[in-house]
Backbone bond lengths (Angstrom), bond angles and torsions (degrees), N, CA, C in turn:
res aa  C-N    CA-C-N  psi(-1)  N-CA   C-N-CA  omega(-1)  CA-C   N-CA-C  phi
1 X - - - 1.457 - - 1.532 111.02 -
2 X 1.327 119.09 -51.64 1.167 109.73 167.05 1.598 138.88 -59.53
3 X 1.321 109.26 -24.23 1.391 120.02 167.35 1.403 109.45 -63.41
4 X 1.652 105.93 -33.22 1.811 92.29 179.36 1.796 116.95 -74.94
5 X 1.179 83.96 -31.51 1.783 102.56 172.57 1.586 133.34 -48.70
6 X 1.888 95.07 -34.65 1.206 106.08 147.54 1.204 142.58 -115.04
7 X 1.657 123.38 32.92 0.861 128.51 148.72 1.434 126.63 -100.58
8 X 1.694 101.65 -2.91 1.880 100.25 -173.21 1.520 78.17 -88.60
9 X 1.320 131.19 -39.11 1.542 111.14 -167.52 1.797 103.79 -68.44
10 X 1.176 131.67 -42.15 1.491 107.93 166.15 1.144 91.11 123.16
11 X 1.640 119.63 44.97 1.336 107.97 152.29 1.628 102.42 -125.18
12 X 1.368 105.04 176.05 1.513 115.49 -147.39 1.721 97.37 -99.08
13 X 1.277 88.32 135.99 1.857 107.79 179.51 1.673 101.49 -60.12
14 X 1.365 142.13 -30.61 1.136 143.49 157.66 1.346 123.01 -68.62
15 X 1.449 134.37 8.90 1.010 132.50 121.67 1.205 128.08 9.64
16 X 1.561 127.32 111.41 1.738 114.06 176.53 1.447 110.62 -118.97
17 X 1.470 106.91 147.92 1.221 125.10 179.09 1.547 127.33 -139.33
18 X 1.270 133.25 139.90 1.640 135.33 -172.19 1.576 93.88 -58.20
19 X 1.010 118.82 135.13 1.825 117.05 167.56 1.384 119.11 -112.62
20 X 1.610 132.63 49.77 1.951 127.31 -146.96 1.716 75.92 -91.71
21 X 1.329 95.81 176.31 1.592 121.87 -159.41 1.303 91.01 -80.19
22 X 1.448 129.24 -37.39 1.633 104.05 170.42 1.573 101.53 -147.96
23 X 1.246 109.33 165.07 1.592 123.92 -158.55 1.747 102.00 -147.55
24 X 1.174 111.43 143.42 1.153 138.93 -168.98 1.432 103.16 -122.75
25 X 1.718 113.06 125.52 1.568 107.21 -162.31 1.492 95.34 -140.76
26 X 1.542 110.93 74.93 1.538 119.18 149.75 1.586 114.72 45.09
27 X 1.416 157.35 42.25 1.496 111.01 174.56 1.350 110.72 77.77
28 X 1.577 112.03 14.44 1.965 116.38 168.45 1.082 104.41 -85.96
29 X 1.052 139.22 1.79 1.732 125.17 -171.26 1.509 95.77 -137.54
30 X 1.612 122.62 92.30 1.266 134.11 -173.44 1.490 116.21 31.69
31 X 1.246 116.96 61.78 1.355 119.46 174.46 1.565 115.44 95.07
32 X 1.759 103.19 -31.06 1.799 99.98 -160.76 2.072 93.97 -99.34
33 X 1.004 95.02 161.33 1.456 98.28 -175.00 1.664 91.37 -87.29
34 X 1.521 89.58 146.51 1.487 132.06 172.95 1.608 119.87 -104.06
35 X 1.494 89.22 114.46 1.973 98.14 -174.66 1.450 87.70 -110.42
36 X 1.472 102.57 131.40 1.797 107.62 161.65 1.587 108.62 -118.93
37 X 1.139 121.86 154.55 1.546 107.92 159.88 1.415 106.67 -124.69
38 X 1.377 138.60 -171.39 1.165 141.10 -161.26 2.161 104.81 -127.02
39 X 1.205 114.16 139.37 1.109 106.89 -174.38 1.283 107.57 -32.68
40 X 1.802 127.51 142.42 0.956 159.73 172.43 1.939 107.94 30.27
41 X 1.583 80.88 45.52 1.362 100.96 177.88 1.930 114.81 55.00
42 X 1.030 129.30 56.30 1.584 130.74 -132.62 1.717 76.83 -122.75
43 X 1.661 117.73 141.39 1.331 129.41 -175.34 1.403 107.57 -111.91
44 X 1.383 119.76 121.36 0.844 119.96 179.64 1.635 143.62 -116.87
45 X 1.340 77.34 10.59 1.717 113.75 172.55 0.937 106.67 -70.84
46 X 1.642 111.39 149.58 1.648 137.26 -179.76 1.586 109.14 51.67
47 X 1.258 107.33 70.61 1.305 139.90 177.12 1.463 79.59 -98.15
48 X 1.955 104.55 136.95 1.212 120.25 -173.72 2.021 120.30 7.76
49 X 1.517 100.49 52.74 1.411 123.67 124.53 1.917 75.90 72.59
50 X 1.765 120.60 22.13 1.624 106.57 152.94 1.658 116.16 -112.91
51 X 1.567 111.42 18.03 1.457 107.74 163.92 2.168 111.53 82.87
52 X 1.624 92.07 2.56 1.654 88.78 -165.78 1.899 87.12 -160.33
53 X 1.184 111.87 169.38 1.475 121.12 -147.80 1.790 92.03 -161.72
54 X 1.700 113.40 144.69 1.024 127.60 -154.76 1.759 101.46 -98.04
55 X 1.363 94.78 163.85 1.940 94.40 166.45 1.597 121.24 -43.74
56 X 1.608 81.07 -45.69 1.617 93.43 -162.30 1.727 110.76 -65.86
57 X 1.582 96.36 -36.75 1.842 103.67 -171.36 1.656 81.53 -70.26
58 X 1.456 136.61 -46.15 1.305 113.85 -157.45 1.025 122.54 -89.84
59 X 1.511 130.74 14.70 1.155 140.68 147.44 1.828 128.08 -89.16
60 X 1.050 84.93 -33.20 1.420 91.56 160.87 1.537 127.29 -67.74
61 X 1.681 102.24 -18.52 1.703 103.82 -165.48 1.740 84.37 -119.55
62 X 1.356 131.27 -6.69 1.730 113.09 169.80 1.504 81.36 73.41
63 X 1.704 115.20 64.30 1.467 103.44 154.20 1.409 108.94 -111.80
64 X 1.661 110.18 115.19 1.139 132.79 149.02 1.845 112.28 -1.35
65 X 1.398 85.71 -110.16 1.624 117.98 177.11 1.608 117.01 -25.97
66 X 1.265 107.93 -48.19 1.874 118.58 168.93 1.212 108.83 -55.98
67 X 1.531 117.09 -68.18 1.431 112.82 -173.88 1.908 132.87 -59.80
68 X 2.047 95.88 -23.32 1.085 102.67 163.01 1.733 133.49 -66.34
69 X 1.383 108.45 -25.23 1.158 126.06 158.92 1.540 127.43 -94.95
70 X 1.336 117.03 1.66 1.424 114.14 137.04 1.636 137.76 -91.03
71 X 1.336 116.40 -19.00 1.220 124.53 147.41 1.802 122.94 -57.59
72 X 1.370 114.10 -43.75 1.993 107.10 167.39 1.022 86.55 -64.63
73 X 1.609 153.41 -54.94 1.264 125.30 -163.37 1.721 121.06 -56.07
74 X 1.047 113.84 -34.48 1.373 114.28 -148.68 1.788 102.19 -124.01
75 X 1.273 115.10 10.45 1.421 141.95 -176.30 1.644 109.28 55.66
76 X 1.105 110.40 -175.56 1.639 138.43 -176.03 1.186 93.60 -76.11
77 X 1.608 101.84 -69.06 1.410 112.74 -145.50 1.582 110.63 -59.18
78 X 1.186 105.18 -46.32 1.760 125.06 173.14 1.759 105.92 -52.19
79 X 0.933 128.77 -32.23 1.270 136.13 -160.79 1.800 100.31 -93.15
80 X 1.605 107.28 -50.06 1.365 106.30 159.94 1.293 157.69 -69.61
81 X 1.506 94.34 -13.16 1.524 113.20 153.63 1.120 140.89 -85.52
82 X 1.987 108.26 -15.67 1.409 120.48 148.87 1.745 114.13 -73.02
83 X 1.006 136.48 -18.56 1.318 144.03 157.49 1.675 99.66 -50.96
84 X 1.257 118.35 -68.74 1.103 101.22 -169.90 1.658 125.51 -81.30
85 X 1.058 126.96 -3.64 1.489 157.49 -172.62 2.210 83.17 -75.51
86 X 1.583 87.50 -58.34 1.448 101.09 -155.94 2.264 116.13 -66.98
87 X 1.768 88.59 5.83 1.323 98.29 -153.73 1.331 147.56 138.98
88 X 1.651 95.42 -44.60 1.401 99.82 -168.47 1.406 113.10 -84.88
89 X 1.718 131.71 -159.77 0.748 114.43 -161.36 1.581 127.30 -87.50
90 X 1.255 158.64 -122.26 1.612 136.49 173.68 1.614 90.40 -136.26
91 X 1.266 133.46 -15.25 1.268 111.87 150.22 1.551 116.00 -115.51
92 X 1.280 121.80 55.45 1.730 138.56 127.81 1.891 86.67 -14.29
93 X 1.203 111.18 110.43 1.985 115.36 141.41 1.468 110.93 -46.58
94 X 1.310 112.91 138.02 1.474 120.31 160.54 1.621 100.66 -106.01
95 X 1.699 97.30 69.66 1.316 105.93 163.53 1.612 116.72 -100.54
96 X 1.407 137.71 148.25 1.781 130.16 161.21 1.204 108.57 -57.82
97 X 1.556 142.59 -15.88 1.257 113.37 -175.83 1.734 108.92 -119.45
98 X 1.394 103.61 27.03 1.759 131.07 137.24 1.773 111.91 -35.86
99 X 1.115 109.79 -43.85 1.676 141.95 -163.46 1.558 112.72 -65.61
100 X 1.587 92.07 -47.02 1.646 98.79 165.32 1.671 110.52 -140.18
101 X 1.544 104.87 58.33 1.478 120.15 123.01 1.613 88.97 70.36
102 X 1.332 101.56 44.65 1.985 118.01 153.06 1.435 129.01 -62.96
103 X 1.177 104.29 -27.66 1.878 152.61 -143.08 2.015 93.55 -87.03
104 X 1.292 140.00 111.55 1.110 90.67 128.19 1.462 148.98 -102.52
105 X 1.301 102.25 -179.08 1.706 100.98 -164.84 1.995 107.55 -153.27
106 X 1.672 90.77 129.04 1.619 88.51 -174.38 1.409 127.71 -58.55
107 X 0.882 129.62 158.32 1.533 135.71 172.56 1.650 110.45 -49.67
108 X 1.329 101.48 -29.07 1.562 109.75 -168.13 1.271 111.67 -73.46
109 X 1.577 101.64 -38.71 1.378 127.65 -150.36 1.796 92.98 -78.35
110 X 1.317 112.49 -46.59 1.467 121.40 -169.07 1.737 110.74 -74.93
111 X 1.042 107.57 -34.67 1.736 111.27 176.96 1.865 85.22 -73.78
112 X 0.793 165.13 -54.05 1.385 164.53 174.43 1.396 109.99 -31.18
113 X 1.517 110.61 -54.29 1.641 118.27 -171.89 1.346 99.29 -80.06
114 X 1.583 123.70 -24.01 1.704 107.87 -166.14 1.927 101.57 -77.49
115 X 1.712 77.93 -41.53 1.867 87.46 178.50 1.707 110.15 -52.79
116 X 0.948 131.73 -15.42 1.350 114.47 -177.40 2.452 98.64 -87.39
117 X 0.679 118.84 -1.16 1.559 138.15 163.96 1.214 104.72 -71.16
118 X 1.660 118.69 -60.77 1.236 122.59 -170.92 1.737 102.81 -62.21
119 X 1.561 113.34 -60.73 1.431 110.25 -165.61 1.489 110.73 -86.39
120 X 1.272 124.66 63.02 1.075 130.94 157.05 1.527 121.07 65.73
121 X 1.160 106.32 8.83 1.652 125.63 -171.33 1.429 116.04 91.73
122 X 1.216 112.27 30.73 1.652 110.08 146.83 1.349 117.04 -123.70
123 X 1.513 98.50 145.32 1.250 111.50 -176.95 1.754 109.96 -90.77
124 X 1.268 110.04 171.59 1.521 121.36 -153.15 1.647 101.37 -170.53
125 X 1.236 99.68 84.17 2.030 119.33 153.88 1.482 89.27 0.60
126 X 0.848 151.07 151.52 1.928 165.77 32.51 1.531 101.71 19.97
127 X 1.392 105.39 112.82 1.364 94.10 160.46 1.824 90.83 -159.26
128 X 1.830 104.78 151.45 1.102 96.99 173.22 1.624 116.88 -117.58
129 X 1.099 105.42 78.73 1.303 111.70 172.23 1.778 116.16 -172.26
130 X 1.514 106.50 114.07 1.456 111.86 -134.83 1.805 105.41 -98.36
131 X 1.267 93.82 -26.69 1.863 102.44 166.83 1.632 105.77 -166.78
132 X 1.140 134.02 127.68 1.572 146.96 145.62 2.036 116.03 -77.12
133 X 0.844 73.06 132.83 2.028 95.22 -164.39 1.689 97.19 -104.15
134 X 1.614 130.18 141.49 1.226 136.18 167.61 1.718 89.73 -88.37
135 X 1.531 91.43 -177.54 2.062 105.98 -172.01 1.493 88.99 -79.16
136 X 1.712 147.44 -3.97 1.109 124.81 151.49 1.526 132.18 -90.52
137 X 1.187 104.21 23.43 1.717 116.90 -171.55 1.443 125.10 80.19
138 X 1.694 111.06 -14.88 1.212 110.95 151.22 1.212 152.30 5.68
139 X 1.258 135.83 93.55 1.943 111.57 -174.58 1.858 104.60 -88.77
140 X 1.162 89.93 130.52 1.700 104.98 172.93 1.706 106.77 -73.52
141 X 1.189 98.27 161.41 1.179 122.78 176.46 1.785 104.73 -63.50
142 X 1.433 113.37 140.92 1.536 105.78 160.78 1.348 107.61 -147.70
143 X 1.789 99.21 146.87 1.520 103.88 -164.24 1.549 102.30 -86.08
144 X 1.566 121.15 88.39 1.381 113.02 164.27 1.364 115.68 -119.92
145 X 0.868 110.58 137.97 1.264 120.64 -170.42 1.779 114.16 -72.05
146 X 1.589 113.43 143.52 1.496 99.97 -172.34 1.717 102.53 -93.46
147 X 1.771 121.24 157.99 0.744 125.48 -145.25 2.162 96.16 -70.89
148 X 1.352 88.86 166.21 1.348 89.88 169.55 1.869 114.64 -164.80
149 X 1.318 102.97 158.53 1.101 110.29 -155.20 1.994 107.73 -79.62
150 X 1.170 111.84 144.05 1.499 135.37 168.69 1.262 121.64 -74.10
151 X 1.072 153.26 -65.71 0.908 161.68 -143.21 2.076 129.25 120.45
152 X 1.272 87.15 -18.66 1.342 111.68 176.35 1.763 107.77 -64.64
153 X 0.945 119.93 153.98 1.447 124.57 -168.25 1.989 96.48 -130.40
154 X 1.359 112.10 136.59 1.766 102.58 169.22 1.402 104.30 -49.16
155 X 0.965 127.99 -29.19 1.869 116.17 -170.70 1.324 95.77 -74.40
156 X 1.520 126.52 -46.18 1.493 125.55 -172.35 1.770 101.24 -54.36
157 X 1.360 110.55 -65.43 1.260 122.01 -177.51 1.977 109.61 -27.29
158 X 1.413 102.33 -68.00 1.225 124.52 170.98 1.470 112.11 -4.78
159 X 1.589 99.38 -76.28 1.776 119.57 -153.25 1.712 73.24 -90.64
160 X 1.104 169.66 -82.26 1.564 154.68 -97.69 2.102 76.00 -99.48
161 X 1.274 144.80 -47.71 1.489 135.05 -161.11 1.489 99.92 -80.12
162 X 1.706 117.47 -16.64 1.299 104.01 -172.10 1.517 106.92 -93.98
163 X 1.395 118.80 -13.49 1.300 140.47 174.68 1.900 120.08 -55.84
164 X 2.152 82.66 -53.38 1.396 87.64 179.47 1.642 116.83 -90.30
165 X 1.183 136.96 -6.49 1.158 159.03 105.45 1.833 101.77 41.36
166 X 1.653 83.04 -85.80 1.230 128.38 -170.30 2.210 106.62 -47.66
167 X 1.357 81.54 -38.33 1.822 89.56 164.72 1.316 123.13 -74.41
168 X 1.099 119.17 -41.60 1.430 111.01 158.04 1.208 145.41 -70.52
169 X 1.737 107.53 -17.93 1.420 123.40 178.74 1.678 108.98 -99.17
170 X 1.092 119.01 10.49 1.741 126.89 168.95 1.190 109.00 174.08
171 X 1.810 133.74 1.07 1.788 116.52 171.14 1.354 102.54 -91.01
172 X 1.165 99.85 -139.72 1.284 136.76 -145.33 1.827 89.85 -85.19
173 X 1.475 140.74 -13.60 1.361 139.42 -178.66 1.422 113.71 -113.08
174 X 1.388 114.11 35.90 1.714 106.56 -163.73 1.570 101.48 -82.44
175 X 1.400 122.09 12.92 0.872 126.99 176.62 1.690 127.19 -99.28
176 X 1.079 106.40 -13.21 1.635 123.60 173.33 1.601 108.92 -90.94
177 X 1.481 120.87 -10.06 1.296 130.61 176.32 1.337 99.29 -26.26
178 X 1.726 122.95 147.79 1.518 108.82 156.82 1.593 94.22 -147.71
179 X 1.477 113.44 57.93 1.268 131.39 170.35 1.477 131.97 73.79
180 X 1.294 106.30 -97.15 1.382 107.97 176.75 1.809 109.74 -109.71
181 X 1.449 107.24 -16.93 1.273 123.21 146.81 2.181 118.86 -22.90
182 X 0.975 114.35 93.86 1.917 82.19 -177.62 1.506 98.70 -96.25
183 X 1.651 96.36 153.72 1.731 120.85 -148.19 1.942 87.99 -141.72
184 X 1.273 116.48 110.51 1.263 124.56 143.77 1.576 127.38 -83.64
185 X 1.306 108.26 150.38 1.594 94.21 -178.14 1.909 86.25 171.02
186 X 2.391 93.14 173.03 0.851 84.59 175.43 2.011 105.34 -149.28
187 X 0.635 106.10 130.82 1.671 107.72 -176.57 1.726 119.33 -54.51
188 X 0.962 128.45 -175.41 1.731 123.97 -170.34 1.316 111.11 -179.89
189 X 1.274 124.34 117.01 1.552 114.31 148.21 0.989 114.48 -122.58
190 X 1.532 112.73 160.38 1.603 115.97 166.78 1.884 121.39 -72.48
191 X 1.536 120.41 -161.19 1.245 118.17 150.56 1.692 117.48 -82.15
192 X 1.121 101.22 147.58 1.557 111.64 -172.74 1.473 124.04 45.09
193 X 1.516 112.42 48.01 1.643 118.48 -168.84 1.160 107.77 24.25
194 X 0.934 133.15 73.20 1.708 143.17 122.36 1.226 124.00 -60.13
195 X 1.833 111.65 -35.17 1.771 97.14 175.22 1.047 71.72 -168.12
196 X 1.603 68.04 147.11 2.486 102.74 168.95 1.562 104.20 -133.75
197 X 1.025 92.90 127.00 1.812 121.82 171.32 1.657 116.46 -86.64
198 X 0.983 98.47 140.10 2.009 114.60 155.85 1.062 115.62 -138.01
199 X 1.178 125.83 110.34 1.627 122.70 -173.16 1.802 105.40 -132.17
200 X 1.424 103.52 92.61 2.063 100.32 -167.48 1.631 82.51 -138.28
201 X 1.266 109.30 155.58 1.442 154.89 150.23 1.445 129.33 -81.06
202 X 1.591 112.48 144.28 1.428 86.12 159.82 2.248 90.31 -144.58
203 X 1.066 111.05 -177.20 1.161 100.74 -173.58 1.946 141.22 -26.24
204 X 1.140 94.11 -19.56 1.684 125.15 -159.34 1.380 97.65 -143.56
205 X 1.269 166.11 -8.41 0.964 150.55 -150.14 1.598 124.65 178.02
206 X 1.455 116.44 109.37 1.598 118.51 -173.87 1.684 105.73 -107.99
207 X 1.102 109.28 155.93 1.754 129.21 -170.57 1.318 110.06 -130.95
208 X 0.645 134.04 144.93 1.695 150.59 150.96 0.934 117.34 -98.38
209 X 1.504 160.58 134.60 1.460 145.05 119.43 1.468 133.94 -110.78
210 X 1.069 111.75 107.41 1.610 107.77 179.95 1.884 107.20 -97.53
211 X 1.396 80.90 152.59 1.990 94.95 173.68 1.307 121.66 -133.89
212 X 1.305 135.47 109.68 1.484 128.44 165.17 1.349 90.07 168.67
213 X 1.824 102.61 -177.02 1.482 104.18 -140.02 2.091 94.70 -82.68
214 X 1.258 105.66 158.08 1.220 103.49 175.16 1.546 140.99 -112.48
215 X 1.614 103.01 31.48 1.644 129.68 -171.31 1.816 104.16 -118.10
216 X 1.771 105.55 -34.89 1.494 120.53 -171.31 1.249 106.26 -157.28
217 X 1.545 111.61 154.25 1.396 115.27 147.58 1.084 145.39 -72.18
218 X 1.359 115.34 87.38 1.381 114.77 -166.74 1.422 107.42 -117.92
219 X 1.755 115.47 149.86 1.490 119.24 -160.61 1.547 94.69 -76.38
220 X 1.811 121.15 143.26 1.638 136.79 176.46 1.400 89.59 -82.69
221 X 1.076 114.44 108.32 2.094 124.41 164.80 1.313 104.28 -126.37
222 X 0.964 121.36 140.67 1.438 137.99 166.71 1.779 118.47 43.47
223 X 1.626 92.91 57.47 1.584 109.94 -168.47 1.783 87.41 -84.19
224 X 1.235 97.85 156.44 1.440 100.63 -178.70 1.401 141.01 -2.61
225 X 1.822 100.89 51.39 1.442 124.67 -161.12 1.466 126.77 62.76
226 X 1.672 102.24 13.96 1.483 100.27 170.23 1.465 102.49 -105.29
227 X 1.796 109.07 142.60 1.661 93.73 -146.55 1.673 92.53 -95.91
228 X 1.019 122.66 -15.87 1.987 107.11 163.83 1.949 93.73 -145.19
229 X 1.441 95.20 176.14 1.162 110.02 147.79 1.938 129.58 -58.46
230 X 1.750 104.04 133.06 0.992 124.50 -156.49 1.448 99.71 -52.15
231 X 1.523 133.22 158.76 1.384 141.68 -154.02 1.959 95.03 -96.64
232 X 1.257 120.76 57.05 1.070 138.60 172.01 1.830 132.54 -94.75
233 X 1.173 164.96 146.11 1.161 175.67 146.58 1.523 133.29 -77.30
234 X 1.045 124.71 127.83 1.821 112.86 160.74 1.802 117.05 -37.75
């Protein structure tokens, strides 16, 4: 959400930023300072030897620290009203750590926000239930709403799918690859593997997937001998 946020405002996905394993952010989180670190504290500075790393590399690599300092740039609040523009729900927090997926948010709700990427920047209700019939075969009425536009522009759409792209073709999703097929999308974890996300597109078709337990949060360790969730980010 925020990547779309800063691209409808019109700044450039090549954008550079310092990426160190953890960052300290002034009085960003209602006055009190905000420390993030980056999965398993991982440095990501001096990427080709200029000390700072792009939107695109830091979305592709689930950098923490970048995105936390592109959100103070570009505020909460701005970021949360494209959240809700984008789908989600109408009281979305205009909190910074919205950014890396503090929030929760349904499965339904998120294949909804990616789909508005897919259709060119309109959004389109999620709903699963495609026609209801009376005992004469009838089709009932259903309350869906017709699609409507975000704020997103196809050009916006464009550069934010070619961005996430880029995660599947060498980040953090090289695993959703489906060849020559092209597949946008974007990976997710929580704190202490509690939950992992896949949320990618491909021309015709958006997915969601979430994993972890669904009564509590409890950390995924040694799931079918894989000993945590993959070293991934919102």
């Amino acid at each position: 959400v925020l990547l779309s946020e800063i691209v409808r405002e019109g700044y450039s996905v090549e954008s550079q930023f310092t990426a160190p394993p953890q960052i300290t952010l002034l009085g960003a989180n209602s006055g009190a300072n905000w420390v993030v670190n980056n999965f398993d504290n991982e440095n990501f500075s001096g990427t080709a030897g200029t000390g700072k790393i792009s939107l695109v590399d830091a979305t592709a690599n689930s950098v923490n620290t970048v995105y936390a300092q592109a959100v103070t740039d570009i505020g909460p609040g701005n970021m949360a009203n494209m959240a809700v523009e984008m789908g989600l729900p109408k009281d979305t927090p205009a909190i910074p750590s919205l950014v890396l997926g503090t929030v929760d948010e349904s499965v339904l709700d998120m294949a909804g926000v990616y789909s508005v990427l897919m259709d060119s920047g309109e959004y389109v209700q999620p709903h699963m239930i495609l026609s209801v019939h009376n005992s004469s075969g009838a089709a009932l009425p259903l309350d869906i709403k017709a699609p409507r536009g975000t704020g997103l522009t196809a050009a916006n759409t464009a550069i934010i799918t070619h961005v996430l792209q880029q995660v599947v073709l060498g980040g953090t999703g090289t695993g959703a690859s489906l060849g020559d097929r092209p597949v946008a999308g974007k990976t997710g974890t929580t704190s202490n593997n509690t939950d992992a996300w896949f949320i990618g597109y491909t021309p015709h078709l958006t997915t969601a997937v979430w994993m972890g337990y669904p009564n509590a949060s409890k950390p995924m360790v040694d799931i079918y001998g894989v000993p945590e969730v993959p070293p991934v980010t919102s």
